[in-house]
N, C-alpha and C positions, 0 to 999 in steps of 0.2 A: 444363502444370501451373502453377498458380497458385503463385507464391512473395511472402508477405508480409515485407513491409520494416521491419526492427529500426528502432522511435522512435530517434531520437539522443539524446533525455534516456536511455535507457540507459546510454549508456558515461556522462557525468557524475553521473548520482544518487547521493547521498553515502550508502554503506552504513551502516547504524545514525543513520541525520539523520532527521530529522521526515519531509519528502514517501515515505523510503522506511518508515518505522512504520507512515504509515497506511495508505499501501498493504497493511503483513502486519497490521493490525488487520483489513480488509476481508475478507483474505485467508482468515483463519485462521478468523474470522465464520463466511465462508461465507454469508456473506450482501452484496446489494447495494445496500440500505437502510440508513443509519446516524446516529446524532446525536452531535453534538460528542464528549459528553460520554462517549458507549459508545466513541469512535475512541480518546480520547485515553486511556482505561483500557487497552482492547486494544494501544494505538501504545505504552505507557511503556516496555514490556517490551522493547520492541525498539530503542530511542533512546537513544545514548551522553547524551541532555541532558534536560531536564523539559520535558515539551511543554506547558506553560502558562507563561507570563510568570509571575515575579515582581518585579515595582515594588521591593518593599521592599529585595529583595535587588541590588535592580542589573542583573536581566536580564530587562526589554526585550523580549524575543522568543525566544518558548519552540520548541519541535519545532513545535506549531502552525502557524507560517509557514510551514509545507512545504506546505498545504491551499493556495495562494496557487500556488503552483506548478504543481501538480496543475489548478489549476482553469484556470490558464489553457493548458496543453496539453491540455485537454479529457479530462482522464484523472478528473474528478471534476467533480461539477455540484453545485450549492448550488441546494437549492431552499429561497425562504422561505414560503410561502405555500402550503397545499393548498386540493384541491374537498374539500369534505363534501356531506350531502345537503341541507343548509342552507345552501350557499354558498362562498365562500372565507372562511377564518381565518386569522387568527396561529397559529404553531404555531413551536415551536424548529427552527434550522435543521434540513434533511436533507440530506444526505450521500449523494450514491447513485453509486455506482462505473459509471463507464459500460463498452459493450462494448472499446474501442481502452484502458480501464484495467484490464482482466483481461487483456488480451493482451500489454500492457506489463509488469504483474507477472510473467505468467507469462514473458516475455525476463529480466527484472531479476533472476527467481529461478534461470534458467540461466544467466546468470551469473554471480550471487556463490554458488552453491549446488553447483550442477550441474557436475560434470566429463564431457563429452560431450554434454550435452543431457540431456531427458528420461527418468526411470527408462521409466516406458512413458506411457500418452496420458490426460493430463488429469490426471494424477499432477503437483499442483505442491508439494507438499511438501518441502522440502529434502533432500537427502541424509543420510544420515548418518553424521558423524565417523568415519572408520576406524581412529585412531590410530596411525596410518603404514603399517598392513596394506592390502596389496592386498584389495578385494571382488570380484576378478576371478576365476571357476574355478579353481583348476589352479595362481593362485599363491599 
């Protein structure tokens, strides 16, 4: 049997930081196609920080810079440029989650989500809060 190997950016990805937002923007999408501008709406919800710089206010480097991270573990690809039937164009970045960043999410979300693993298969939805009750039969 085949057993694949948990990323190492697993165990360090900072929960609620920018690289792990846009991962659950992607996620929650459900889509593997995406533009700045749609991640970073989808990512805010989920990042203790503002995922856009602001200048004025002093901060430099927003959740955004997590896209830099992602891209260089190959877990996110930046494309600038597509074909049309006219050619290539300019076009606003895209965003497109590769397959080794669906597989990373769905580790990342076993484990800050998941107690034991997977509800069942392909379910990567988080768990849900129990409020200290067991969800286990019987207790």
């Amino acid at each position: 049997a085949f057993h694949r190997v948990e990323h190492p950016y697993v165990r360090t990805i900072k929960k609620r930081g920018g690289a792990y937002a846009i991962l659950l923007a992607f996620h929650y999408s459900r889509r593997e196609l995406m533009y700045k501008d749609e991640i970073i709406a989808g990512a805010q919800k989920h990042c203790d920080e503002a995922m856009e710089a602001d200048f004025s206010a002093g901060r430099y480097f927003g959740g955004w810079k997590g896209i830099d991270t992602l891209e260089k573990y190959g877990l996110v690809i930046r494309r600038d440029r597509r074909r049309t039937s006219r050619g290539w164009t300019s076009s606003k970045h895209e965003f497109h989650l590769t397959k080794s960043g669906r597989e990373f999410t769905r580790d990342m979300l076993a484990r800050f989500n998941h107690v034991g693993g997977h509800r069942n298969r392909g379910d990567l939805h988080p768990c849900p809060r129990s409020e200290g009750k067991s969800t286990l039969p019987g207790r």
